[in-house]
Residue, then its C-alpha position, 0 to 999 in steps of 0.5 A: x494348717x490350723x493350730x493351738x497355742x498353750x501357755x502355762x504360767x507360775x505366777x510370783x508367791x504373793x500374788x493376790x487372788x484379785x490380781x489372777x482374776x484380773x489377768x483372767x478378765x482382761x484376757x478374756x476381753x480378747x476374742x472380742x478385740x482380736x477376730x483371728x481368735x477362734x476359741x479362747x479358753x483362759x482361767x486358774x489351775x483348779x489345784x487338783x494336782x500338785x506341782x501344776x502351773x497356777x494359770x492356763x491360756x488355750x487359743x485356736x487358730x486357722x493359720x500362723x499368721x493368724x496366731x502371729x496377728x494375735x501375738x503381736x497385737x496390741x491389746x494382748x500385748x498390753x495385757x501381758x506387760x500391763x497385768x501378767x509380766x509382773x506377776x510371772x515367775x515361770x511361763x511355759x508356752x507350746x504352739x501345735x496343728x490341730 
């Protein structure tokens, strides 16, 4: 079963601009680091809607425990107690086949 992982995030009021391109930099440093990543997509909401999430992660898997190497990893976990979790006010997250 292959599968899509989706997180939204809704970063603190405040955070710089700067700081949103970082995470998006750093995150896609990933594919390179993590080969179970079969698409990585990541980037800032382009503000065509009101109320949408700030910033969107779309990652493709051939299998769970594809998606769980790359959860688990330590360069993405980095990535998200290093540069995300202290921006993150609200983070919404769905796994899905395809």
């Amino acid at each position: 079963m292959s599968l899509r992982h989706l997180v939204l995030l809704r970063f603190h009021e405040g955070t710089e601009p700067a700081q949103v391109e970082a995470i998006a930099e750093a995150l896609r440093t990933l594919p390179g680091q993590i080969p179970e990543l079969q698409g990585y997509r990541v980037g800032p909401d382009l503000g065509l809607a009101d109320g949408n999430f700030a910033f969107g992660i779309s990652a493709d898997f051939a299998s769970q425990a594809d998606y769980e190497t790359y959860r688990d990893h330590p360069a993405h976990q980095a990535v998200i107690h290093e540069l995300i979790a202290p921006h993150v006010a609200a983070r919404a997250a769905v796994q899905y086949a395809t």
